[in-house]
RODREN-988476 format. One record per atom (N, C-alpha, C, CB): residue in one letter; atom name; z, y, x. Coordinates in Angstrom, 2 decimals. Atoms other than C-alpha are relative to their C-alpha. Glycine has a CB too. Example, Ala and Ser with C-alpha at 12.3 -4.5 7.8 and 13.67 -1.06 7.14 Angstrom:
// RODREN-988476
NODE;aa;at;up;north;east
NODE;a;N;0.00;-1.19;0.89 $
NODE;a;CA;7.80;-4.50;12.30 $
NODE;a;C;0.00;1.20;0.90 $
NODE;a;CB;1.25;0.03;-0.99 $
NODE;s;N;-0.06;-1.19;-0.82 $
NODE;s;CA;7.14;-1.06;13.67 $
NODE;s;C;0.73;1.09;-0.77 $
NODE;s;CB;-1.42;0.46;0.41 $
This chain:
// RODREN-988476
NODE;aa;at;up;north;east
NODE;x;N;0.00;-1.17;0.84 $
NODE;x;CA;0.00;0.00;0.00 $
NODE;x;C;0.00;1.24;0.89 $
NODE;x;CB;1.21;0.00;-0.95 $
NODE;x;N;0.39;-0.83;-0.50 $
NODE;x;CA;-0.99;3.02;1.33 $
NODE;x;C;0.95;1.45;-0.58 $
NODE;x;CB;-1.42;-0.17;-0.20 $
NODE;x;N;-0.31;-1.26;0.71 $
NODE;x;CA;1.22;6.74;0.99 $
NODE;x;C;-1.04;0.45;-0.08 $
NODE;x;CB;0.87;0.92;0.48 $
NODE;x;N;1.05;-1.14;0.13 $
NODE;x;CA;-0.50;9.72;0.04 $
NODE;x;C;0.83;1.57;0.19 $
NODE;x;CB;-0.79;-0.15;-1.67 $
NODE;x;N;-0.78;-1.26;-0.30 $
NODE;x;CA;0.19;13.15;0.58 $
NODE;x;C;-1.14;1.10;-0.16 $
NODE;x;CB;0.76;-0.01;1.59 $
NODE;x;N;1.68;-0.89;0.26 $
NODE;x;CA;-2.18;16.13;-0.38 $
NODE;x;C;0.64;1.60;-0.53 $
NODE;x;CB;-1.32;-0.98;-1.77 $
NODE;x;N;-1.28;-0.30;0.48 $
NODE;x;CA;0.24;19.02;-0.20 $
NODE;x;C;-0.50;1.64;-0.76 $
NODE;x;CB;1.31;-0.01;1.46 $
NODE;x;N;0.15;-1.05;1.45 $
NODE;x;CA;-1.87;21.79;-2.71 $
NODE;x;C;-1.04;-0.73;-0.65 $
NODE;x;CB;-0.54;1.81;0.23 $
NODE;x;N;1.11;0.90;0.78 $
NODE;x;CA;-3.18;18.92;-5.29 $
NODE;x;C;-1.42;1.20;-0.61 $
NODE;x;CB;1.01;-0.92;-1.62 $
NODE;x;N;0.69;-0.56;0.85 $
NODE;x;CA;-4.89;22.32;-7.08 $
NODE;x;C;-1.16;0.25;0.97 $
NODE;x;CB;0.67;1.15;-0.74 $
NODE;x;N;1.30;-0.42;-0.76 $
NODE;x;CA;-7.16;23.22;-4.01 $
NODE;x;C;-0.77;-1.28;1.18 $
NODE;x;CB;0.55;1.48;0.96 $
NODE;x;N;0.78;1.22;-0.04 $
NODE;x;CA;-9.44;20.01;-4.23 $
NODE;x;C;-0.23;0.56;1.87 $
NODE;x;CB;-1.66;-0.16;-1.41 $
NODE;x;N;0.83;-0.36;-1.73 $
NODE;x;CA;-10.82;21.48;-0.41 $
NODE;x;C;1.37;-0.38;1.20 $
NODE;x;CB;-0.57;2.37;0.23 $
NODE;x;N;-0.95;0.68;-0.49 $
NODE;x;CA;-7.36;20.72;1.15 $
NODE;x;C;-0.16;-1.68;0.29 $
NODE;x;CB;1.00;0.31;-0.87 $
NODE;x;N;0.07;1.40;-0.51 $
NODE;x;CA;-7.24;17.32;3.62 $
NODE;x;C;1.12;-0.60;-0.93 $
NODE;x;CB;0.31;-0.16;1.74 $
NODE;x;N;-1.15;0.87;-0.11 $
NODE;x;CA;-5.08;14.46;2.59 $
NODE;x;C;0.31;-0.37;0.75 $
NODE;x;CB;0.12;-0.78;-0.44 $
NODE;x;N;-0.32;0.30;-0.86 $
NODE;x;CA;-3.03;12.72;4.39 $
NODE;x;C;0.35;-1.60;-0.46 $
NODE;x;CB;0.88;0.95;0.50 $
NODE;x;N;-0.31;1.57;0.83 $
NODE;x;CA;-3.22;8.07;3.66 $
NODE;x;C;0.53;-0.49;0.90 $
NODE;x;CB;-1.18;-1.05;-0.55 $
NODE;x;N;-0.74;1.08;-1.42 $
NODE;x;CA;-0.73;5.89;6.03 $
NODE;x;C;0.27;-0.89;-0.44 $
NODE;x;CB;1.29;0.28;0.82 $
NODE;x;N;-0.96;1.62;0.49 $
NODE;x;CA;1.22;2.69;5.55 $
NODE;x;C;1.22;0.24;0.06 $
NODE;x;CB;-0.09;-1.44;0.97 $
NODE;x;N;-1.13;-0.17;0.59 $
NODE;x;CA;4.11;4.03;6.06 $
NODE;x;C;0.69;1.10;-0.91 $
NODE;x;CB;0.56;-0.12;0.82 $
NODE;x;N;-0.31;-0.80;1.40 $
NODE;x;CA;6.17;6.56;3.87 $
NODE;x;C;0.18;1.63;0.04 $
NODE;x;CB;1.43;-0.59;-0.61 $
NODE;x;N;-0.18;-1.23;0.40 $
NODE;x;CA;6.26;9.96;2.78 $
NODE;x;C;0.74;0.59;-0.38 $
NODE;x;CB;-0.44;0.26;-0.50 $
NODE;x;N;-0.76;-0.39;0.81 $
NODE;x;CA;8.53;12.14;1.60 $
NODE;x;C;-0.14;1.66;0.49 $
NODE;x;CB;1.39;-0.84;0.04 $
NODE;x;N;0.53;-1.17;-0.11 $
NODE;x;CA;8.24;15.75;0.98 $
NODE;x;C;1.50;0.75;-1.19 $
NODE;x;CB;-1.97;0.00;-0.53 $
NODE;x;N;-0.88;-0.69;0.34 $
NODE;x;CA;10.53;18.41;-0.07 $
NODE;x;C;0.90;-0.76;-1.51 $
NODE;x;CB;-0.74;1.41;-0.13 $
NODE;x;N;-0.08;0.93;1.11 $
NODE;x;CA;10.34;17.42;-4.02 $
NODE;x;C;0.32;-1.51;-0.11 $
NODE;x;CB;-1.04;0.09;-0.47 $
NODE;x;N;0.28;1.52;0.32 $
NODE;x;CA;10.48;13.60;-3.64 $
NODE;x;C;1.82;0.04;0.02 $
NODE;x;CB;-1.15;-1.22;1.41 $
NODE;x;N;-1.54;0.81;-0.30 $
NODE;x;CA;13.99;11.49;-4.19 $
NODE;x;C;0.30;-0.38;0.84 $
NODE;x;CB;0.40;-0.95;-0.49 $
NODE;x;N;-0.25;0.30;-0.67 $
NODE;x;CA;15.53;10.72;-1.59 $
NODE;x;C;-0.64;0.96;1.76 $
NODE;x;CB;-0.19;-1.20;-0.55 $
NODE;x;N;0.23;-1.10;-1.03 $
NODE;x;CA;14.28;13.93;0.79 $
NODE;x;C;1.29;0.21;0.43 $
NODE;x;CB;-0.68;1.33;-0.50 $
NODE;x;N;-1.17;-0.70;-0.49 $
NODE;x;CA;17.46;15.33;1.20 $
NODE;x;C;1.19;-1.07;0.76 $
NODE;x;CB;0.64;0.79;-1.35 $
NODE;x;N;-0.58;1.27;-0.81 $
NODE;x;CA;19.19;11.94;2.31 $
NODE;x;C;-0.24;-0.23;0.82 $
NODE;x;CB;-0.02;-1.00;-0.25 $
NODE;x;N;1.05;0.46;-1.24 $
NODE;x;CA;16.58;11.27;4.65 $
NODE;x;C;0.29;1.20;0.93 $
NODE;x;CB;-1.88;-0.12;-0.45 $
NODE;x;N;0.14;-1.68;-1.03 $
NODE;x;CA;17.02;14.57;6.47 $
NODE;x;C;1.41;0.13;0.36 $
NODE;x;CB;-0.57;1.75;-1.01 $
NODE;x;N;-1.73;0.08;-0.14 $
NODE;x;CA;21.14;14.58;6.21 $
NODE;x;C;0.14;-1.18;0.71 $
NODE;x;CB;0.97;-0.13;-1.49 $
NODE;x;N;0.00;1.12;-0.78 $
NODE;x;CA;20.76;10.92;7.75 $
NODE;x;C;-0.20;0.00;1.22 $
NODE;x;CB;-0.69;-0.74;-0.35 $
NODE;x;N;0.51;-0.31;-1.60 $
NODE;x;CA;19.37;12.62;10.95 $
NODE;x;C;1.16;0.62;0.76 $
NODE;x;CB;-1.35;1.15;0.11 $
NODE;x;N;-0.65;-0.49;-0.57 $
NODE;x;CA;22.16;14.20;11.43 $
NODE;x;C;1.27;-0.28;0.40 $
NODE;x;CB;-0.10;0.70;-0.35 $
NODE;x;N;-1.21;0.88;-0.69 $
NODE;x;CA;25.49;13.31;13.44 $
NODE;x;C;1.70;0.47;-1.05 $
NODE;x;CB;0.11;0.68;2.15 $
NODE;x;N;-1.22;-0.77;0.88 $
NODE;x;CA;27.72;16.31;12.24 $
NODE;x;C;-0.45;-0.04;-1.51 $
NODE;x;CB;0.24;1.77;0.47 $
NODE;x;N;0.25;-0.18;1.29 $
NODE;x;CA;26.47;16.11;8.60 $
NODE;x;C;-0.12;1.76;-0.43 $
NODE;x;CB;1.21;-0.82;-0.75 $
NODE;x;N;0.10;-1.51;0.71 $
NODE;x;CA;26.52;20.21;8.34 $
NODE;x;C;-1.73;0.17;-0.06 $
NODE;x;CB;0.90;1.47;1.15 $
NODE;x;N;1.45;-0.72;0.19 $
NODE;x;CA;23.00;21.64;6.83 $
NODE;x;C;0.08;0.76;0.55 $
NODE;x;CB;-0.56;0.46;-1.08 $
NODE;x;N;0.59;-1.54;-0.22 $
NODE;x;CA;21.18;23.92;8.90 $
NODE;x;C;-0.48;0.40;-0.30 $
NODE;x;CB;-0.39;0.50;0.58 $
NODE;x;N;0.72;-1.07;0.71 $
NODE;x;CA;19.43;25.07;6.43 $
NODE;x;C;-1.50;0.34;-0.01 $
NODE;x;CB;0.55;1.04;0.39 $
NODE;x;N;2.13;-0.59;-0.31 $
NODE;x;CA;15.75;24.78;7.70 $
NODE;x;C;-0.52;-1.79;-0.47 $
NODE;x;CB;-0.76;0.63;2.85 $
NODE;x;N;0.30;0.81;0.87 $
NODE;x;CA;13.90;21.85;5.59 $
NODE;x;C;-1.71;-0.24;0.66 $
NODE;x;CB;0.32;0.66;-1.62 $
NODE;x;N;1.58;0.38;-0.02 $
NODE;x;CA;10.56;20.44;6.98 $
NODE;x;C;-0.95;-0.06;-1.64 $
NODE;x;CB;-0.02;-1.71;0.74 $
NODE;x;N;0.74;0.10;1.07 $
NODE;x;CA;7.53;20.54;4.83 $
NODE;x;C;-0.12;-1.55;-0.69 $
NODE;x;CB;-1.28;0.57;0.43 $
NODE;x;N;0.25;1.45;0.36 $
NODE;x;CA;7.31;16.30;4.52 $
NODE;x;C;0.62;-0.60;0.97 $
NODE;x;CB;-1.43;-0.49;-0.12 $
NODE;x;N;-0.41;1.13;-1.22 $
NODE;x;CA;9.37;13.71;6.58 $
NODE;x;C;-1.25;-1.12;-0.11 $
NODE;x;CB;1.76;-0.91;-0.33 $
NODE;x;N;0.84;0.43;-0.38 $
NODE;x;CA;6.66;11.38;8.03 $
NODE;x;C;0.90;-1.63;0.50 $
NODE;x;CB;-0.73;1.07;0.97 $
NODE;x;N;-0.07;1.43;-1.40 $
NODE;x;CA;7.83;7.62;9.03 $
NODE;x;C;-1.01;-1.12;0.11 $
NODE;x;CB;1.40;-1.03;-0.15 $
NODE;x;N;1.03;0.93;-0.03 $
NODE;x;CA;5.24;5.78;10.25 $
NODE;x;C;0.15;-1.46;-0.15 $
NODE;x;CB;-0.57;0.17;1.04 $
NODE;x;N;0.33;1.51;-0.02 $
NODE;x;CA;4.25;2.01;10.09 $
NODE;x;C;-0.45;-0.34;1.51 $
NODE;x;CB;-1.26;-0.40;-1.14 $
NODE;x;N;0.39;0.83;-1.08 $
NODE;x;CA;2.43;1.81;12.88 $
NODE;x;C;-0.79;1.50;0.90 $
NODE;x;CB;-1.16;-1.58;-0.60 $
NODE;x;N;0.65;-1.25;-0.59 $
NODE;x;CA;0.79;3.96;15.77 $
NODE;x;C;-1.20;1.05;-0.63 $
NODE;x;CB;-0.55;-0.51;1.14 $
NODE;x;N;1.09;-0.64;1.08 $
NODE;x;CA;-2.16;4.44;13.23 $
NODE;x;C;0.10;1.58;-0.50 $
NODE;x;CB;0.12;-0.87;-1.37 $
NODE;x;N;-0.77;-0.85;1.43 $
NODE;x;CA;0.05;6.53;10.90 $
NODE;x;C;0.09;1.51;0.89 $
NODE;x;CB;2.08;-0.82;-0.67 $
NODE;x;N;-0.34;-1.14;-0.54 $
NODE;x;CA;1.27;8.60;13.71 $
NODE;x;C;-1.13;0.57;0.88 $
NODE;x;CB;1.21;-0.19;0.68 $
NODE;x;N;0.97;-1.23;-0.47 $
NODE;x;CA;-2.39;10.00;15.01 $
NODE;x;C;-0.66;0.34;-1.19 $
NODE;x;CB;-1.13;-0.34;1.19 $
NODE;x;N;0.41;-0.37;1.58 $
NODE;x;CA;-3.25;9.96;11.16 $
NODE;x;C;0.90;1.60;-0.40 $
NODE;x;CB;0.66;-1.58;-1.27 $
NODE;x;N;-0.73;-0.94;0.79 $
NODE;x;CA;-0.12;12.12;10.78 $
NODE;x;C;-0.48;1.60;0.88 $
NODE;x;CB;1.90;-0.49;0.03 $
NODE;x;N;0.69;-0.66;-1.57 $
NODE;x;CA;-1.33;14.34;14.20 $
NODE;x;C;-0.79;1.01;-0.52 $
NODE;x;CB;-1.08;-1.11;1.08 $
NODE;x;N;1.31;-0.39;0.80 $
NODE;x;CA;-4.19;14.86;12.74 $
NODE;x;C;0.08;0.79;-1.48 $
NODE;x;CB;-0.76;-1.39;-0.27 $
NODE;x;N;-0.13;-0.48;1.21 $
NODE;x;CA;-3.25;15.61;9.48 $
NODE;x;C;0.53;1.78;-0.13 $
NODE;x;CB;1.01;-1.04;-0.64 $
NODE;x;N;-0.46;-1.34;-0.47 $
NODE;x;CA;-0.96;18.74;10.58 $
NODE;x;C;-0.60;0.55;0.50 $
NODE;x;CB;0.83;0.16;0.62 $
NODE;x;N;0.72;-1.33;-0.90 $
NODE;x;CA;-3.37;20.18;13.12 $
NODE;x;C;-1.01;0.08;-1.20 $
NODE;x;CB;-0.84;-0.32;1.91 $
NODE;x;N;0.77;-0.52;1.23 $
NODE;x;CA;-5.94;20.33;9.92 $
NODE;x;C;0.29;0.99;-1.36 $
NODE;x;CB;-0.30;-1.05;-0.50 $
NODE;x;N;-0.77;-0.94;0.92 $
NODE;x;CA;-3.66;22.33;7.83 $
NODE;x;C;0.85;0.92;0.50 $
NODE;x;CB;0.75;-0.65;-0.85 $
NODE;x;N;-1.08;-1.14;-0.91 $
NODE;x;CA;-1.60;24.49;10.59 $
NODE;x;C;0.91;-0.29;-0.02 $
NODE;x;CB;0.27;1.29;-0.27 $
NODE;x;N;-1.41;0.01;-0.56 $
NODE;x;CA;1.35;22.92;10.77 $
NODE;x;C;0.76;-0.56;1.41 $
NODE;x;CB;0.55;-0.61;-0.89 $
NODE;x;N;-0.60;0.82;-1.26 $
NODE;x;CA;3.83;22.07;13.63 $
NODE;x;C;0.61;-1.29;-0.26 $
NODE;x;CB;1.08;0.76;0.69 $
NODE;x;N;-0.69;1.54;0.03 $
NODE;x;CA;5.39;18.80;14.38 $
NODE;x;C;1.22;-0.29;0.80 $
NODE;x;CB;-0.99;-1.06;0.52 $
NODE;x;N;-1.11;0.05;-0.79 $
NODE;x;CA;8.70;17.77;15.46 $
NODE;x;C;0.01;-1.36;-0.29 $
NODE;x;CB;1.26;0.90;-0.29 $
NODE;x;N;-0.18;1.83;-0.43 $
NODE;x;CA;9.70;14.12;16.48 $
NODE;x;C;1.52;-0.01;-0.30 $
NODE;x;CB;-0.40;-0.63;2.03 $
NODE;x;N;-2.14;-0.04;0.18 $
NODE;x;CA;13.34;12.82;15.02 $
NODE;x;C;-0.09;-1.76;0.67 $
NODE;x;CB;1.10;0.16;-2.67 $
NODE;x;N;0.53;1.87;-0.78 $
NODE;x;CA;13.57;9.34;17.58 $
NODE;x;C;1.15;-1.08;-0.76 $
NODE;x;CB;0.38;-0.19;2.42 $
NODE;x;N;-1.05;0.91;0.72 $
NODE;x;CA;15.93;7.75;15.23 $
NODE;x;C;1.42;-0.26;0.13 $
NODE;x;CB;-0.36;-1.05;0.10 $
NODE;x;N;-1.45;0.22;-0.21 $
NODE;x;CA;19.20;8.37;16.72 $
NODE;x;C;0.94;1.22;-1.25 $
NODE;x;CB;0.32;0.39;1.95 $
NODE;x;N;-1.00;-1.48;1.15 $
NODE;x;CA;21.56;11.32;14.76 $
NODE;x;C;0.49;1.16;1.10 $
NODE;x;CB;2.02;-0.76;-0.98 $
NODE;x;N;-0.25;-1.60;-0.72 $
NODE;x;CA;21.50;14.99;16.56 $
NODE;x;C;0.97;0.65;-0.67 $
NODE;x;CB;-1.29;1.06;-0.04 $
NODE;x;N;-1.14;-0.84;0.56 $
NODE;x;CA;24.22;17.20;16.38 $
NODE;x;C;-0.24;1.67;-0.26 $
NODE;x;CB;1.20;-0.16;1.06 $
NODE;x;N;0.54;-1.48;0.01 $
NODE;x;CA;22.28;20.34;16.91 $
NODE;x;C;-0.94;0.24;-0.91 $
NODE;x;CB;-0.59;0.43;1.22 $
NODE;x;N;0.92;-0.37;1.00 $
NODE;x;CA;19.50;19.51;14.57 $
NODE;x;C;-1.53;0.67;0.67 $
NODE;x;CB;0.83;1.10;-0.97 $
NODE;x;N;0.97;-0.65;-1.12 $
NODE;x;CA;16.81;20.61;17.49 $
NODE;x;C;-1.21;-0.48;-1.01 $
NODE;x;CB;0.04;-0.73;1.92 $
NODE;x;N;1.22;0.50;0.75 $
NODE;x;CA;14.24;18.22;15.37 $
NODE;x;C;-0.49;0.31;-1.66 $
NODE;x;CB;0.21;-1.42;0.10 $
NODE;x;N;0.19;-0.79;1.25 $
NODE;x;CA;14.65;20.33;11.82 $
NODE;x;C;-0.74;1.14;0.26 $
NODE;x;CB;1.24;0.40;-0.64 $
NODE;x;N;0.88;-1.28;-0.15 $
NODE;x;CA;12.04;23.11;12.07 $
NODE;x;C;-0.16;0.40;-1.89 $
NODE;x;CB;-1.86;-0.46;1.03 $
NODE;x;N;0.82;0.15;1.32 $
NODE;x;CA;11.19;24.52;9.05 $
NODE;x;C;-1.14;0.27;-0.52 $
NODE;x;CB;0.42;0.40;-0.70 $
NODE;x;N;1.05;0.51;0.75 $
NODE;x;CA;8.16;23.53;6.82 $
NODE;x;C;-1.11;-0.16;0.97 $
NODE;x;CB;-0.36;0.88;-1.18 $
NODE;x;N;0.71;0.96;-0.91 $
NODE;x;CA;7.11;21.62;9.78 $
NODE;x;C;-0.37;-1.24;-0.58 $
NODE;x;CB;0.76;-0.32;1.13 $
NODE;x;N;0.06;1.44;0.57 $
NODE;x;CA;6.05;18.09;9.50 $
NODE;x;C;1.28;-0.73;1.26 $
NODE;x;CB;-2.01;-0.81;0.10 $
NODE;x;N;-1.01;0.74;-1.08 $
NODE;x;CA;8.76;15.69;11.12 $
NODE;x;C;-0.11;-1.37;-0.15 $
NODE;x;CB;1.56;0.32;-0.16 $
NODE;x;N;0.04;1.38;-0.34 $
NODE;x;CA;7.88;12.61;12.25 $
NODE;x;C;1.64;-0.57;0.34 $
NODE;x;CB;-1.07;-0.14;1.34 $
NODE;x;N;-1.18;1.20;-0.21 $
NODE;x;CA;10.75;9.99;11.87 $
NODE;x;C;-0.24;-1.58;0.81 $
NODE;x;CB;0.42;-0.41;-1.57 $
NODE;x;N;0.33;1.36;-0.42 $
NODE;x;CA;10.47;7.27;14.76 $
NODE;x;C;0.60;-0.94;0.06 $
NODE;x;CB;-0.33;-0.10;0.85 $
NODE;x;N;-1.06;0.78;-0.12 $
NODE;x;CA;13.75;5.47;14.11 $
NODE;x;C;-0.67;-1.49;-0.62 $
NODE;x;CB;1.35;0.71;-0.82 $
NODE;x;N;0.98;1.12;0.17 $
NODE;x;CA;11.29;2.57;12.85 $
NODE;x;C;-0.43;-1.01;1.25 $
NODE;x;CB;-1.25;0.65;-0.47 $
NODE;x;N;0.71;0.16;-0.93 $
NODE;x;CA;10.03;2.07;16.18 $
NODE;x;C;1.10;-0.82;1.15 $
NODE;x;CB;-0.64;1.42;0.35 $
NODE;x;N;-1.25;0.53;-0.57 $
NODE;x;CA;12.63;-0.53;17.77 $
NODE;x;C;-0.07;-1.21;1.07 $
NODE;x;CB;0.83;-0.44;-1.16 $
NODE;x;N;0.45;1.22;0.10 $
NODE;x;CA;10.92;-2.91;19.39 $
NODE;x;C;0.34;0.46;1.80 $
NODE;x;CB;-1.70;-0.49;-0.90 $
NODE;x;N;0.28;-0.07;-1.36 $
NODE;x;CA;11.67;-3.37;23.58 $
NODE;x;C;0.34;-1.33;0.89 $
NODE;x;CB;0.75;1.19;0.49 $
NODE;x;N;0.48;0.75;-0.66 $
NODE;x;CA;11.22;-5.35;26.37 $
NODE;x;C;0.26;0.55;1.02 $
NODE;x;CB;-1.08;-0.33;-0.21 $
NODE;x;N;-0.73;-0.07;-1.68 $
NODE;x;CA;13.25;-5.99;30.10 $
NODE;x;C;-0.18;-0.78;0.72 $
NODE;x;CB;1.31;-0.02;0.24 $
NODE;x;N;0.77;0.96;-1.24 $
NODE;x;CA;11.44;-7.35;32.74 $
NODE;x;C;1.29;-0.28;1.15 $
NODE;x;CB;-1.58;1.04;0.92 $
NODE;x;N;-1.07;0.03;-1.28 $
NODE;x;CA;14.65;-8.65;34.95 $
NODE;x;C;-0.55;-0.36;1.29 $
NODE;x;CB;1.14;-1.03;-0.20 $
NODE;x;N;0.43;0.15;-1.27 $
NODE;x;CA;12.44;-9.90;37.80 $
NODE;x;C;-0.74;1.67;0.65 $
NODE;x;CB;-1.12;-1.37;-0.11 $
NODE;x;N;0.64;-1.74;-0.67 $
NODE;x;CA;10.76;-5.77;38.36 $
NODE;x;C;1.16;0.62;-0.48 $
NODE;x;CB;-1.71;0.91;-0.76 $
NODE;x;N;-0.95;-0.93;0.65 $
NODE;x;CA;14.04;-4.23;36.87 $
NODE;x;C;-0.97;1.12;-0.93 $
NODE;x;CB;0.97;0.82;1.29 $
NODE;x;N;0.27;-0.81;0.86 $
NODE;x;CA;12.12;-2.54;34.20 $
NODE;x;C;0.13;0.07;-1.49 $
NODE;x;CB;-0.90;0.13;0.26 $
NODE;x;N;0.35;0.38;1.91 $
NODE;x;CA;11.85;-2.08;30.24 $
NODE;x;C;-1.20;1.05;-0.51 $
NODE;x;CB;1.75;0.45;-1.29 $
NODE;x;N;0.62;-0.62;0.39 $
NODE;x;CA;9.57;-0.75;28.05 $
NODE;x;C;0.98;0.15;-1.56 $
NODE;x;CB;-1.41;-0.51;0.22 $
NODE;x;N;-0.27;-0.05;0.98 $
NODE;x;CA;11.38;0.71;24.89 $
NODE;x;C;-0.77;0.94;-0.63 $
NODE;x;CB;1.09;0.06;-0.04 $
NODE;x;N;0.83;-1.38;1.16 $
NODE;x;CA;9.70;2.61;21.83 $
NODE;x;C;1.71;0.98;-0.52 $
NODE;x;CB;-1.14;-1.16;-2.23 $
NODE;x;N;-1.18;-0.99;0.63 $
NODE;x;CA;12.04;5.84;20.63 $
NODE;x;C;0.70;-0.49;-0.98 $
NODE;x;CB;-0.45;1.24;-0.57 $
NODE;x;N;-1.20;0.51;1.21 $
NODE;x;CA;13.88;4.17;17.84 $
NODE;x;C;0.96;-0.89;0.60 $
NODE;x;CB;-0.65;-0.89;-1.34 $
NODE;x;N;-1.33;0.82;-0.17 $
NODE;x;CA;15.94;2.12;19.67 $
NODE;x;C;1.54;0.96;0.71 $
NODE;x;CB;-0.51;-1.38;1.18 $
NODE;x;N;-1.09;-0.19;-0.67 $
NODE;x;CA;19.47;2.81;20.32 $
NODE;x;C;0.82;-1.00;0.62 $
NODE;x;CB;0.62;0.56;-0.68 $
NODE;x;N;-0.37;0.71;-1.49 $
NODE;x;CA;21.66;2.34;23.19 $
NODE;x;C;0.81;-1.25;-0.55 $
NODE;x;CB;1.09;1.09;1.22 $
NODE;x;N;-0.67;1.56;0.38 $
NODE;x;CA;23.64;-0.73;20.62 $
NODE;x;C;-0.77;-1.08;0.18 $
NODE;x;CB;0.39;-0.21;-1.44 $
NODE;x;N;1.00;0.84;0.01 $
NODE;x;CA;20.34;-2.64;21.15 $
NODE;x;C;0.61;-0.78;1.23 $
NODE;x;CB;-1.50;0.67;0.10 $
NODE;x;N;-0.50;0.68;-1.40 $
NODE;x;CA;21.49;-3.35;24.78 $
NODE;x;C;1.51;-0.30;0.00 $
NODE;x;CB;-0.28;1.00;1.29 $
């Protein structure tokens, strides 16, 4: 199933925006949860992105890329942990949510890993 997002339905000439994973935009249920969830201290700062963005898959996130530089907006990255400062709330930005993104891998013979931004340090 595919979101959608098309954020002035009246001016047909406006891009959409189709991913796999989910949408949520000022209006929708569960906006304001999603956005308070980012945060450590729980206080609102008061500045509200235009749509939280969490992708499915890398797709989503040059779909979403793309989508913002076609309509002028900025983009901020929330990597799935909980900020206390709120650095990743801009407002009526788009904000990519990568706390999805959990997946890593520790090579003990090269001492290395490869982790994606959603993981936190309880993983290890």
């Amino acid at each position: 199933m595919l979101s959608h997002l098309n954020p002035k339905p009246i001016l047909s000439k406006m891009p959409s925006l189709y991913i796999k994973g989910n949408i949520l935009r000022k209006e929708d249920r569960g906006f304001e949860k999603a956005l308070m969830d980012t945060l450590f201290n729980k206080l609102d700062p008061k500045r509200r992105p235009f749509c939280i963005i969490t992708p499915h898959n890398v797709a989503d996130i040059i779909a979403t890329i793309r989508y913002a530089k076609s309509i002028g907006k900025t983009i901020s990255v929330y990597s799935g942990g909980q900020s206390w400062s709120a650095n990743h709330l801009r407002e009526n930005n788009i904000l990519i949510n990568m706390g999805g993104f959990q997946h890593f891998q520790i090579n003990k013979e090269t001492l290395t890993a490869q982790v994606e931004p959603g993981v936190a340090g309880g993983y290890f």
